[in-house]
C-alpha positions in Angstrom: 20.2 -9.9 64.1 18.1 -9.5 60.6 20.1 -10.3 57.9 18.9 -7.2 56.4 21.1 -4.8 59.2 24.1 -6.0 58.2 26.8 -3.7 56.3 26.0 -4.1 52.6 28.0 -4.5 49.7 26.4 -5.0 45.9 29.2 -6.9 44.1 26.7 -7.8 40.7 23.7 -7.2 38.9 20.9 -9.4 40.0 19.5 -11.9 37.4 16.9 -9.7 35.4 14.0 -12.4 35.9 14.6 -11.4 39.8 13.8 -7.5 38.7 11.2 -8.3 36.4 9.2 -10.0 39.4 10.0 -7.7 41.8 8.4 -4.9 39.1 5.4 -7.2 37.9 4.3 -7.7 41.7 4.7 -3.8 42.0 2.9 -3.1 39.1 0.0 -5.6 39.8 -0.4 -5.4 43.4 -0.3 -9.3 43.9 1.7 -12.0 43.5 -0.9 -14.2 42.2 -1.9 -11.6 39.0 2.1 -11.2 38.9 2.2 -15.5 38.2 -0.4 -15.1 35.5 1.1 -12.5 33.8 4.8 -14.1 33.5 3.3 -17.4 33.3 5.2 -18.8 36.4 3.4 -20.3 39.6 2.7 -18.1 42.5 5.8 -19.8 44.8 8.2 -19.1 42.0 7.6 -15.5 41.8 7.3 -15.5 45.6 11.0 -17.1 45.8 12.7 -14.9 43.1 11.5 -11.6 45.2 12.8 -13.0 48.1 16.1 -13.8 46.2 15.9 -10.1 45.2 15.8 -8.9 48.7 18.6 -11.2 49.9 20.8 -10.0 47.2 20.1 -5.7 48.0 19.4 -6.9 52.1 16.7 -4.7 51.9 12.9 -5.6 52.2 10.9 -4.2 49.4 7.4 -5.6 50.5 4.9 -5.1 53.2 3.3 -8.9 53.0 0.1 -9.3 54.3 -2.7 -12.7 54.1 -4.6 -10.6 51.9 -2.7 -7.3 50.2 1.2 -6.6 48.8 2.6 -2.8 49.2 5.4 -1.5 48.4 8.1 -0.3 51.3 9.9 2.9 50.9 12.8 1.1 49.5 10.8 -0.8 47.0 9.0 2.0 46.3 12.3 3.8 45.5 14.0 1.0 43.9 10.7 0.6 41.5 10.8 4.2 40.3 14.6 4.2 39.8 14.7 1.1 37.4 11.3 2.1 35.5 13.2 4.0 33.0 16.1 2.0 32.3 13.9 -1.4 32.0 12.1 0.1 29.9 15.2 1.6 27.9 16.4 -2.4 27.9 13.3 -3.7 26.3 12.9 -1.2 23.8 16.9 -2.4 22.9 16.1 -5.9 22.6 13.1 -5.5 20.5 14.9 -3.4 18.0 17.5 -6.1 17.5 14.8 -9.0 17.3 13.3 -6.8 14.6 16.5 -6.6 12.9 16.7 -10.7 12.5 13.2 -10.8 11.9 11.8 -11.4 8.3 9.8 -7.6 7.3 6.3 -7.6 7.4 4.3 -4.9 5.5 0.8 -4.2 7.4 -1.8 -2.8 4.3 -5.6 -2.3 4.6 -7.6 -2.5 1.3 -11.3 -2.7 -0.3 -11.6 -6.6 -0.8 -12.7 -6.2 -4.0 -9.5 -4.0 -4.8 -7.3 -6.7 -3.2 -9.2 -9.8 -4.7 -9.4 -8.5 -8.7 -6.5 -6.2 -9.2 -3.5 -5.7 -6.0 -3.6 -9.9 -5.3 -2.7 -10.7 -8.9 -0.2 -8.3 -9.3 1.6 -8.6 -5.8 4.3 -11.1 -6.8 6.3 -8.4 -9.1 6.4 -7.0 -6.1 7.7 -9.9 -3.4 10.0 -11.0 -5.7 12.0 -8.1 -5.1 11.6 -8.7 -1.6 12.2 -12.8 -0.8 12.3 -12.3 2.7 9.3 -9.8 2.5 6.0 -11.4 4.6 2.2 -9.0 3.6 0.0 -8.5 6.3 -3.6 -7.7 4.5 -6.4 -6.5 6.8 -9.7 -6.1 4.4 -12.6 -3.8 5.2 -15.0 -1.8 3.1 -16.4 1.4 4.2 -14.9 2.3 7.1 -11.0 2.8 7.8 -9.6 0.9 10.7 -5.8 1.8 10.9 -5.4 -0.5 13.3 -1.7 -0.7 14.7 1.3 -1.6 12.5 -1.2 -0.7 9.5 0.6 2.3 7.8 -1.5 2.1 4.4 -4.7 2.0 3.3 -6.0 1.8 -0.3 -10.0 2.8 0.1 -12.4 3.7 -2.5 -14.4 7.2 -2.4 -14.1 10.7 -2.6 -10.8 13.0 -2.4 -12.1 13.9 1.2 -10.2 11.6 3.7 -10.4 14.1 6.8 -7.6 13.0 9.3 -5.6 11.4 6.5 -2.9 12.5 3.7 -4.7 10.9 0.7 -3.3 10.3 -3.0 -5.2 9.3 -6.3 -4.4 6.1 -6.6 -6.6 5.6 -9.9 -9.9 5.6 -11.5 -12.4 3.0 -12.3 -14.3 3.0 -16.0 -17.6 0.9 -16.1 -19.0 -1.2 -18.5 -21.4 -3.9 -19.6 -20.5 -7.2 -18.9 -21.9 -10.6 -19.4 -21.3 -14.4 -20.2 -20.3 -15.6 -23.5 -23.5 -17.1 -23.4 -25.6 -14.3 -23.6 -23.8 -12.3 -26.2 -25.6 -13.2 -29.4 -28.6 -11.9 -27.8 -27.0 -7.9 -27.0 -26.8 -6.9 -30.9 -27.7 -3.0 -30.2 -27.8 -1.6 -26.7 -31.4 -1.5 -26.9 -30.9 -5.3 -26.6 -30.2 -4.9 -23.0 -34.3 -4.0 -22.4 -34.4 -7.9 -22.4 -31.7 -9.1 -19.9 -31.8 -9.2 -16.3 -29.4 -6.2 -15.0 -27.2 -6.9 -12.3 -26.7 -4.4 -9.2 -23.9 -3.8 -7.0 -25.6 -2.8 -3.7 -28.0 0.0 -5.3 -29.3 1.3 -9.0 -27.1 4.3 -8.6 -24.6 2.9 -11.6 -27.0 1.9 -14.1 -29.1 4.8 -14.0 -25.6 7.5 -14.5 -24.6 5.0 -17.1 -28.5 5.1 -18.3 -27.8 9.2 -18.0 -24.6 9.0 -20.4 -26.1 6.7 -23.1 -29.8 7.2 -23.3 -31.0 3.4 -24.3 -34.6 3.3 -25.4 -36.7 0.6 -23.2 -33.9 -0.1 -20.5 -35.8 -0.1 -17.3 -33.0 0.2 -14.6 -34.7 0.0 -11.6 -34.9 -3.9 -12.4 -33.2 -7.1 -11.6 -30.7 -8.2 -9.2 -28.9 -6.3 -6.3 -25.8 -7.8 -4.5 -24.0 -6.3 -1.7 -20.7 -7.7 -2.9 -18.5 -6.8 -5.9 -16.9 -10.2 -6.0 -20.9 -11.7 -6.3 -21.8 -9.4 -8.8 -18.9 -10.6 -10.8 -19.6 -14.1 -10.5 -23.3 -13.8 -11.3 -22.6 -11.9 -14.4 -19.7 -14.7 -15.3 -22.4 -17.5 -14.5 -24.8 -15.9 -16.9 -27.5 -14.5 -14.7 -27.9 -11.3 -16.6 -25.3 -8.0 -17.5 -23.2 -6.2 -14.7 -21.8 -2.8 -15.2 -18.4 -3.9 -13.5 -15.0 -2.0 -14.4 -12.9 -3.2 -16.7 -9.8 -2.1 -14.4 -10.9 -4.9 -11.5 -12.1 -7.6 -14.8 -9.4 -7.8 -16.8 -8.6 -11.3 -15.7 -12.1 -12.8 -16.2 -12.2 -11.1 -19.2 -8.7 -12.4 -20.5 -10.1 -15.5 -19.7 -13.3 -15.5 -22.0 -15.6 -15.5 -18.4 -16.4 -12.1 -19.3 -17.4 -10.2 -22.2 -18.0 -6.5 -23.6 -21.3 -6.1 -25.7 -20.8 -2.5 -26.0 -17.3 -2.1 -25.3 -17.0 1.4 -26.5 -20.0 2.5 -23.7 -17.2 3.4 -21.2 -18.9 5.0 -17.7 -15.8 6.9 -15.6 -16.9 6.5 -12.1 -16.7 9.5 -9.9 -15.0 7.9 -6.8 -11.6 6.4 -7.5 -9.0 4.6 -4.9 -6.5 6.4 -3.2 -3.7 5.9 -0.9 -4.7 7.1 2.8 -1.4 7.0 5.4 -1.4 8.9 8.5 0.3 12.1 8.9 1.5 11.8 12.7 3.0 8.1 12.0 4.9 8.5 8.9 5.8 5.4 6.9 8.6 2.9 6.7 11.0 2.4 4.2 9.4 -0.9 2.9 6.0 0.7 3.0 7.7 4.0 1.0 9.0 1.6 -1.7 5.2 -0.4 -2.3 4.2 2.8 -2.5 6.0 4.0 -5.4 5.1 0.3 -7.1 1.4 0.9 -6.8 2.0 4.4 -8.4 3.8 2.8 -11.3 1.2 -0.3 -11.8 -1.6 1.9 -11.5 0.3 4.5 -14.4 0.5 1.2 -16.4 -2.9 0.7 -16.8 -3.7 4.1 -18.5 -0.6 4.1 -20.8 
């Protein structure tokens, strides 16, 4: 007689590692992809399945040398657990996220990051020990990739496919070394120093526009494609950078950076702004950095 005829009683629950093989092989078709996935050898798979069938006496695969299908009662017995394994999963990992220390997944310009959200971030983990900061930098482009539920970009007001808030402006001015100070008396000074670019000579010509400075040729000198170089060439005395004083404070706290002509402020017309995603919605920890950005960001214009 096959021991699968006889009368049938289920007294327990089989072990959940004998359902999770018998719903890998189902799902992957072999029991050789089924090992890989949960890391286990093809035998031990193999054996738990067969443990699986002892304990419901039913058979719930066709074997073959070459293919696995599913038999009418595995075929039943998959779609009737889908939902509730699934169900059981979703359960543990919300109480292994309730142990686990919080994470807050940003995107920002890494320029942004780097001169002015960096340097400021401990007022904000030290209301949150436990609290772990996830950074993903890009320029340009926004990635949103998942568990990202904030990005602080620079441009326009126009983030199609995004809720976006003004964040806060950027005002641009001169800056150089110390050691090249003595030599900008009068902004028509600047006529003999190497400008520095960032990427194009879009900023120096609009700051050109604003404060017409006799002999200032401003198609001329150095072009970077990085913020954080233009910085550091100005700092190292390789000619004057229009930077922002918002992203410099530091250097210039720290006598790296000077103002020739600090009155000669240039408001930029792009800004940073807060982009989130309307169809996600935001956390509770993501909420509160929020609101500290808003009130860091008001600090600097009061």
């Amino acid at each position: 007689m096959n021991k699968f005829t006889e009368p049938f009683a289920l007294t327990r629950l089989p072990h959940m590692t004998l359902l999770l093989a018998f719903k890998t092989v189902a799902e992957q078709g072999s029991f050789t992809r089924a090992a890989t996935v949960l890391h286990l050898s093809q035998s031990a798979v193999s054996q738990q399945v067969v443990k699986l069938e002892e304990a419901l006496g039913v058979v719930l695969f066709a074997r073959s040398t070459r293919t696995v299908t599913l038999t009418k009662a595995g075929a039943g017995l998959l779609q009737d657990i889908g939902a509730p394994f699934e169900q059981l999963l979703s359960a543990f990992e919300k109480c292994a996220r309730q142990t686990a220390p919080p994470v807050l997944h940003i995107e920002a310009e890494p320029v942004m990051s780097a001169f002015w959200l960096t340097p400021r971030l401990k007022h904000f983990t030290q209301r949150f020990p436990a609290l772990r900061i996830q950074q993903l930098l890009s320029t340009q482009r926004v990635e949103f990739p998942d568990g990202v539920e904030l990005a602080i970009k620079w441009g326009t007001a126009e983030w199609p496919g995004f809720d976006a808030e003004f964040l806060m402006g950027l005002n641009y001015a001169p800056m150089c070394s110390p050691s090249l100070l003595d030599g900008l008396r009068v902004p028509a000074d600047l006529a003999h120093q190497a400008l520095l670019h960032d990427r194009h000579y879009h900023d120096w010509e609009s700051w050109q526009a604003l404060y017409p400075t006799p002999g200032l040729e401003v198609r001329s000198g150095h072009v970077v494609t990085d913020s954080n170089v233009l910085a550091q060439l100005a700092i190292e005395g390789h000619g004057v950078a229009l930077c922002a004083i918002e992203l410099t404070e530091r250097a210039v706290r720290n006598g790296e950076l000077v103002l020739p002509f600090p009155d000669m402020l240039m408001p930029h017309p792009l800004a940073y702004y807060l982009l989130t995603q309307p169809q996600r919605g935001v956390s509770e920890m993501t909420r509160q950095f929020i609101a500290w950005l808003r009130e860091e960001a008001a600090a600097l214009s009061s």
